[in-house]
N, CA, C and O atoms as a DFTB+ gen file, in Angstrom:
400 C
 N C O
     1  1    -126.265       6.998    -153.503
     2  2    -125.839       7.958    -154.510
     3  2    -126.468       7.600    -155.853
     4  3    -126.847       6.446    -156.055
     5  1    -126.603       8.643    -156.863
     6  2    -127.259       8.324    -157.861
     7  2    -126.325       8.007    -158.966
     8  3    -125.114       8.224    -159.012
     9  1    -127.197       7.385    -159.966
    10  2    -126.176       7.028    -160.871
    11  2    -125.806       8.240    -161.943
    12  3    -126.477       9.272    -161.962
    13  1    -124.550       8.002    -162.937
    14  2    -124.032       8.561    -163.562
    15  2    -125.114       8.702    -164.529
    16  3    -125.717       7.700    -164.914
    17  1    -125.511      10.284    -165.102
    18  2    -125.984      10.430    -166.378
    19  2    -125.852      11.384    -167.132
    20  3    -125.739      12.497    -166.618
    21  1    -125.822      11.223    -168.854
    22  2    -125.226      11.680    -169.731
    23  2    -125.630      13.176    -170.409
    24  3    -126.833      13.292    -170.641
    25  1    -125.045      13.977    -170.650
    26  2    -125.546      14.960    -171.464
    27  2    -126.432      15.889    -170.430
    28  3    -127.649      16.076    -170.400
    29  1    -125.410      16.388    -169.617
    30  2    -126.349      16.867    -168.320
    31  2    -126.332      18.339    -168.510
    32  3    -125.219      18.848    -168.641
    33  1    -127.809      19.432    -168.562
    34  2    -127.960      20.310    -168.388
    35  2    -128.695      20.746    -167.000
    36  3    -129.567      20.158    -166.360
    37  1    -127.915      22.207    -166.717
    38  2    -128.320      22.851    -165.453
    39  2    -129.191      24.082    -166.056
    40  3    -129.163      24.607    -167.169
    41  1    -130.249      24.434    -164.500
    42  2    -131.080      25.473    -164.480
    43  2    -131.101      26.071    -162.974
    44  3    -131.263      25.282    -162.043
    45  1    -130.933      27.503    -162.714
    46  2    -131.084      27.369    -161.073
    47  2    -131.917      28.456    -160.696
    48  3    -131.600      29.630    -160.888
    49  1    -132.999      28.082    -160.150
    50  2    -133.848      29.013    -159.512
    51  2    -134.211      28.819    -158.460
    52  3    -134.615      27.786    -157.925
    53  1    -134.014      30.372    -157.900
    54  2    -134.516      30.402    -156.237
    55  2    -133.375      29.897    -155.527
    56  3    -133.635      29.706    -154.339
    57  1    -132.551      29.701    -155.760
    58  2    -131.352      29.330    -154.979
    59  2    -131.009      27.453    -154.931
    60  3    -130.161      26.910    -154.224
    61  1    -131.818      26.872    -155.765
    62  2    -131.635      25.679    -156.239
    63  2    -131.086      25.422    -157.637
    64  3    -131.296      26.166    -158.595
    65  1    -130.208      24.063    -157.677
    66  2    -129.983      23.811    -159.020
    67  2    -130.382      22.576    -159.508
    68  3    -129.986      21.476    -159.123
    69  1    -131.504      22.917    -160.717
    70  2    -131.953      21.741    -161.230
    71  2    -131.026      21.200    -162.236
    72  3    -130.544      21.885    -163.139
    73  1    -130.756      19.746    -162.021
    74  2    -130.074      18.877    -163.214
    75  2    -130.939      18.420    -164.145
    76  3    -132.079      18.240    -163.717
    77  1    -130.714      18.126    -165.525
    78  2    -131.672      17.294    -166.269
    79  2    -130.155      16.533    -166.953
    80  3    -129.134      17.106    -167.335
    81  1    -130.538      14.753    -166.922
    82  2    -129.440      14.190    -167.570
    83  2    -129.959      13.028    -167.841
    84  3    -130.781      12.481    -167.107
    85  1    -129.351      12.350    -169.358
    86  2    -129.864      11.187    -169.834
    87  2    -128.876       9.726    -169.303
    88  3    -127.657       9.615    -169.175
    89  1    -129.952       8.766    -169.084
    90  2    -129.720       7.887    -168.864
    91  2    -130.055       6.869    -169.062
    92  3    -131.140       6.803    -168.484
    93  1    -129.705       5.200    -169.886
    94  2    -131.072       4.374    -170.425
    95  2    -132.136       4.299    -171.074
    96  3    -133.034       3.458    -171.087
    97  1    -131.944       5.418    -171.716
    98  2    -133.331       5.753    -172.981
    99  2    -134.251       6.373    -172.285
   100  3    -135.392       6.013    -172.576
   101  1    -134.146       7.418    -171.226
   102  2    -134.775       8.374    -170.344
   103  2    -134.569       9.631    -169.870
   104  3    -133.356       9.567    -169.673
   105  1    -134.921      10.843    -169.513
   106  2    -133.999      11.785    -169.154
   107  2    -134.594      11.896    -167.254
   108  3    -135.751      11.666    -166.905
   109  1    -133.971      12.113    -166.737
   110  2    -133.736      11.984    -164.888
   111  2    -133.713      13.514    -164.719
   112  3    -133.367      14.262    -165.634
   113  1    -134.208      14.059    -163.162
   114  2    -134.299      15.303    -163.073
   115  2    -133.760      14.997    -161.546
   116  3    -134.373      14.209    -160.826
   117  1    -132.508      15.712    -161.081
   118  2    -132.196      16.004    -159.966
   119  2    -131.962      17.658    -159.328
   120  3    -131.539      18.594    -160.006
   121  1    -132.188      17.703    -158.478
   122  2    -131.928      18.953    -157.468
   123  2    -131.186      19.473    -156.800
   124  3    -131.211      18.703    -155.840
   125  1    -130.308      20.440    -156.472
   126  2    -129.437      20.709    -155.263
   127  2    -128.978      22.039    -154.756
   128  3    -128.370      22.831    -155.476
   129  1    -129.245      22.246    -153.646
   130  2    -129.271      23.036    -153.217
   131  2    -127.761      23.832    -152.765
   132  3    -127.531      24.828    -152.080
   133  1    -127.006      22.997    -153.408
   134  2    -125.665      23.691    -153.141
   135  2    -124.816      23.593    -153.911
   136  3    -123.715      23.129    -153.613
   137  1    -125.106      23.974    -154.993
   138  2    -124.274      23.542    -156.264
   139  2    -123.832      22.377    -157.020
   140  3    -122.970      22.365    -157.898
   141  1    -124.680      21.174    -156.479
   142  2    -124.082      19.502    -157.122
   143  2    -123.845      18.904    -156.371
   144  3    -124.089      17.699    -156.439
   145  1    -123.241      19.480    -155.268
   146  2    -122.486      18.926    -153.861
   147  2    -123.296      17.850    -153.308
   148  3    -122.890      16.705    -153.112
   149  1    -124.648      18.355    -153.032
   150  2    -125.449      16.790    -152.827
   151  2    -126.765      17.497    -153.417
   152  3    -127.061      18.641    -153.764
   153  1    -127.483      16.107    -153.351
   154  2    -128.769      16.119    -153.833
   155  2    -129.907      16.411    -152.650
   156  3    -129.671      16.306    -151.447
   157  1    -131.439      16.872    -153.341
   158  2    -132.691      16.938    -152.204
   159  2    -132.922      15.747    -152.596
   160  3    -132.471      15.294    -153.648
   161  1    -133.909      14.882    -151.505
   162  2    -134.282      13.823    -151.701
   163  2    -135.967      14.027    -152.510
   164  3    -136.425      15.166    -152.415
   165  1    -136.531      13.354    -152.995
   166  2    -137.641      13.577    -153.243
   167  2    -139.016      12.877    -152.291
   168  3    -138.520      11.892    -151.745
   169  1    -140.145      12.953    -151.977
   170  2    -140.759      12.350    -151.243
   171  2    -140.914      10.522    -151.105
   172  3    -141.252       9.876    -150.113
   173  1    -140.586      10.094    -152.285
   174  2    -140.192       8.425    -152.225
   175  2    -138.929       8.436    -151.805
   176  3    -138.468       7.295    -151.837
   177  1    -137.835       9.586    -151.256
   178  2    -136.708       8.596    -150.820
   179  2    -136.043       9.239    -152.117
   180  3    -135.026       9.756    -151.655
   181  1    -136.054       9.420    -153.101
   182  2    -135.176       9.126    -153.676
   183  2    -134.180      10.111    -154.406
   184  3    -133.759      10.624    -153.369
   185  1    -133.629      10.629    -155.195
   186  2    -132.809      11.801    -155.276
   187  2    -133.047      12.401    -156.836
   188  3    -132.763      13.584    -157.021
   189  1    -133.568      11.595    -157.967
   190  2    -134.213      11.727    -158.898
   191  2    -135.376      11.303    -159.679
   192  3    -135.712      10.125    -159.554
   193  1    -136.073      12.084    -160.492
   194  2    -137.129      11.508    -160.866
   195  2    -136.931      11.140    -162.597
   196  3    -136.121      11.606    -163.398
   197  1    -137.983      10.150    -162.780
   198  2    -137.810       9.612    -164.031
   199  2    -139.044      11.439    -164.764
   200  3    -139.978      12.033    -164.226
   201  1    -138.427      11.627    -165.926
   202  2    -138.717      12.496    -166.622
   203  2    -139.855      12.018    -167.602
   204  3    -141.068      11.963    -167.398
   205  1    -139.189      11.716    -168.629
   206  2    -139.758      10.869    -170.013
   207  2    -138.958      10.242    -170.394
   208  3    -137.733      10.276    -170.279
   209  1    -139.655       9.592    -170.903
   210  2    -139.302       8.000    -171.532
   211  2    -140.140       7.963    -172.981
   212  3    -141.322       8.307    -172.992
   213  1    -139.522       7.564    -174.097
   214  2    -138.182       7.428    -174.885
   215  2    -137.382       8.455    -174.828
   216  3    -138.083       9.453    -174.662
   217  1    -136.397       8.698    -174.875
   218  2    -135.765      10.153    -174.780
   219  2    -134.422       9.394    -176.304
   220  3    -134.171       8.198    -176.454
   221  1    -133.886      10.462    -177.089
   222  2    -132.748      10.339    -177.597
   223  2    -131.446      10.134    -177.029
   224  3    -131.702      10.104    -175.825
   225  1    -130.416      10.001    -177.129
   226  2    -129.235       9.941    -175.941
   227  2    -128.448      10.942    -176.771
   228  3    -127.378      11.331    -176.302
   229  1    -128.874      11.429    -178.013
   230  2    -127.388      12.308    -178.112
   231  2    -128.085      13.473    -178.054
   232  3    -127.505      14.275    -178.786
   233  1    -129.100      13.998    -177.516
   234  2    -129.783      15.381    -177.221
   235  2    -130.050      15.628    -176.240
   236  3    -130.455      14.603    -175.693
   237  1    -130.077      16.410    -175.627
   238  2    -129.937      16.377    -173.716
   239  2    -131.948      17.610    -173.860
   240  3    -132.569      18.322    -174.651
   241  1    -131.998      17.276    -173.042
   242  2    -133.670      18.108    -172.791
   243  2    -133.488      19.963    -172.126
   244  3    -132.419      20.566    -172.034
   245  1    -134.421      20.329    -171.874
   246  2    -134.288      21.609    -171.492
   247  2    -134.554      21.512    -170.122
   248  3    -134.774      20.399    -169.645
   249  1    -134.569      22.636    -169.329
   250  2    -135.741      22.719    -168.010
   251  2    -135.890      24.454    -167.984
   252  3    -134.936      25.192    -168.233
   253  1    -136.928      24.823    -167.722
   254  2    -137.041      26.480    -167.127
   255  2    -138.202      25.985    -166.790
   256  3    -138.893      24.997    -167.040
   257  1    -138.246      27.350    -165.876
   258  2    -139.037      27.627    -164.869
   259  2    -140.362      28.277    -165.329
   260  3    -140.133      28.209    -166.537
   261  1    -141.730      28.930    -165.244
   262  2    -142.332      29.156    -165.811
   263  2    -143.392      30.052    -164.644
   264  3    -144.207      29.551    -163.870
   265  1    -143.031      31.633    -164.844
   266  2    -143.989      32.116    -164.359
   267  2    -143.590      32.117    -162.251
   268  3    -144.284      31.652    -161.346
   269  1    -142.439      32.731    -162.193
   270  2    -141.459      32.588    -161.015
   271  2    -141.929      31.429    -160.228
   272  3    -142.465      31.475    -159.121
   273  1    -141.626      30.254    -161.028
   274  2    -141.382      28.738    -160.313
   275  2    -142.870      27.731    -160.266
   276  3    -142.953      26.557    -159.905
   277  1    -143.875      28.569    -160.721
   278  2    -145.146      27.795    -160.757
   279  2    -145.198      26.240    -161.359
   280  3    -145.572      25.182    -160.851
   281  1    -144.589      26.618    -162.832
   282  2    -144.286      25.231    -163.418
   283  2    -143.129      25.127    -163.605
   284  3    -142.529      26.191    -163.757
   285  1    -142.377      23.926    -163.672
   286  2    -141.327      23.568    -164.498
   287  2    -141.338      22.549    -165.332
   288  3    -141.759      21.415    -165.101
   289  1    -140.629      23.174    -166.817
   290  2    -141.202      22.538    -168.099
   291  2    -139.638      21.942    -168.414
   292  3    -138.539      22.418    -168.130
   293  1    -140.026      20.669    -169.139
   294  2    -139.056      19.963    -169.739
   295  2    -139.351      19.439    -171.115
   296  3    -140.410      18.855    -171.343
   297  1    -138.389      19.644    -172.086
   298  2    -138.051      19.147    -173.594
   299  2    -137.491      18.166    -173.450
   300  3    -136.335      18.155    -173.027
   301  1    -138.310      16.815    -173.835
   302  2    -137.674      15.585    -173.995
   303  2    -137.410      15.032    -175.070
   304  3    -137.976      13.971    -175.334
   305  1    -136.408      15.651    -176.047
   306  2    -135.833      15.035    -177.691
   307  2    -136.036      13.853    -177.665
   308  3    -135.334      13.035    -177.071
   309  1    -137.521      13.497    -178.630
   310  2    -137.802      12.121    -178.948
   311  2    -138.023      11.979    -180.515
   312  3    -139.078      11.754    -181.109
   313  1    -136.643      12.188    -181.065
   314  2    -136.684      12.222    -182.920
   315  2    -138.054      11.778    -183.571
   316  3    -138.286      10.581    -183.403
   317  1    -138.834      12.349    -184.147
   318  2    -138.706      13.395    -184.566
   319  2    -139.554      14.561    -184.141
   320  3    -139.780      15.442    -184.970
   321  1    -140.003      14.640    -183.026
   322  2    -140.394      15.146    -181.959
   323  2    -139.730      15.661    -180.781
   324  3    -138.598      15.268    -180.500
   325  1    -140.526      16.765    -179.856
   326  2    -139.843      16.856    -178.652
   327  2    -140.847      17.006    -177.879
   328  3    -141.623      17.928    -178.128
   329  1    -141.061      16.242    -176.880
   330  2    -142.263      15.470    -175.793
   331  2    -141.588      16.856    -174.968
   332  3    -140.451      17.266    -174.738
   333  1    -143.338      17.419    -174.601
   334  2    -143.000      18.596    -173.631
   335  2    -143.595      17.833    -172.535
   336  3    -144.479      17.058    -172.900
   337  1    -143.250      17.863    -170.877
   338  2    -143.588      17.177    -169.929
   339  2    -143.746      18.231    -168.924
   340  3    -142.845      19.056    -168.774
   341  1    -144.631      18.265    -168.345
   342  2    -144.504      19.429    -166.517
   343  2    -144.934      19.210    -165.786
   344  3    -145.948      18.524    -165.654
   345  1    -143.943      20.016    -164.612
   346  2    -144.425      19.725    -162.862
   347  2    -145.218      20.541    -162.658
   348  3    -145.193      21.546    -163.369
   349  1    -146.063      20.433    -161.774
   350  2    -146.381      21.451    -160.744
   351  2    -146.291      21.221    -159.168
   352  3    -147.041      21.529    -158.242
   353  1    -144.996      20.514    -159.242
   354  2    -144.857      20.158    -157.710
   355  2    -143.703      19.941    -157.550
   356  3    -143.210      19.225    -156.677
   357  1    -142.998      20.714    -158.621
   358  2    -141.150      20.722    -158.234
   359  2    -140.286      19.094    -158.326
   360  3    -139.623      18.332    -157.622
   361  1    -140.761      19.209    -159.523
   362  2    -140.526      17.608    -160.521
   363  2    -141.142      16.355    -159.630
   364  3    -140.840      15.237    -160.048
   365  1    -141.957      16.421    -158.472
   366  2    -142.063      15.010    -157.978
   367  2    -143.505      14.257    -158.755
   368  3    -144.052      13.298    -158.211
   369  1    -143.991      14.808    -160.020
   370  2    -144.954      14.085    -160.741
   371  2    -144.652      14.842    -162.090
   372  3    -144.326      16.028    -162.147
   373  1    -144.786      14.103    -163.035
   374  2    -144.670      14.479    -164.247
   375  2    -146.024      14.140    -165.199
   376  3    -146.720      13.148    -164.985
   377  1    -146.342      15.269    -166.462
   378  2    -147.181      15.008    -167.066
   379  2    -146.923      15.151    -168.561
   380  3    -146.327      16.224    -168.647
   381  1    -147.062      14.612    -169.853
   382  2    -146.969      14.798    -171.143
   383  2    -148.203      16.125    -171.449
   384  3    -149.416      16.137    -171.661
   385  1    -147.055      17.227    -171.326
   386  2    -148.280      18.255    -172.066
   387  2    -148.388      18.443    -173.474
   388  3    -149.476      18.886    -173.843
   389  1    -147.602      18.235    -174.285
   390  2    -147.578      18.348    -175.140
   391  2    -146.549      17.668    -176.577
   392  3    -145.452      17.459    -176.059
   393  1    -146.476      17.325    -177.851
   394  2    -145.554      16.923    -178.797
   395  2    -145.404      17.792    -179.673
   396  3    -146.434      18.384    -179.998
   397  1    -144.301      18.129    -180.263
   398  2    -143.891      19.079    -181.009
   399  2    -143.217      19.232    -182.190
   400  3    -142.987      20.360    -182.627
């Protein structure tokens, strides 16, 4: 099971619900396909992925979808900035696209 993390926002597309939640000076991205109830695993096994790193802890990040599910983009509040990061593989790799 995964661990507890803070300041958790939801997004759900396609019949999935993405979590984004801070934890340890990072924000974590989990999945589920049934409302929270449990998690997808990701291809290492594991049930979340590390997002970005530094993250703030009292600002929680965004997630949407982009272009019916092609990308998914994340806002990672890094004072005084916000580190834009994206998938194109349904969070299992992340990239810094952009600072803001």
């Amino acid at each position: 099971m995964a661990e507890s993390i803070s300041h958790p926002m939801a997004f759900e597309h396609n019949g999935l619900l993405y979590l984004i939640g801070y934890r340890g000076g990072a924000q974590y991205l989990r999945r589920s396909p049934d409302g929270g109830h449990s998690w997808l695993v990701f291809s290492d096994g594991e049930t979340e992925k590390l997002v970005g790193t530094p993250s703030d802890a009292d600002r929680v990040a965004f997630v949407k979808m982009e272009t019916q599910g092609c990308r998914l983009v994340v806002g990672v509040p890094n004072y005084p900035h916000i580190d834009v990061y994206v998938s194109v593989d349904d969070g299992e790799h992340w990239e810094l696209d952009s600072r803001v």
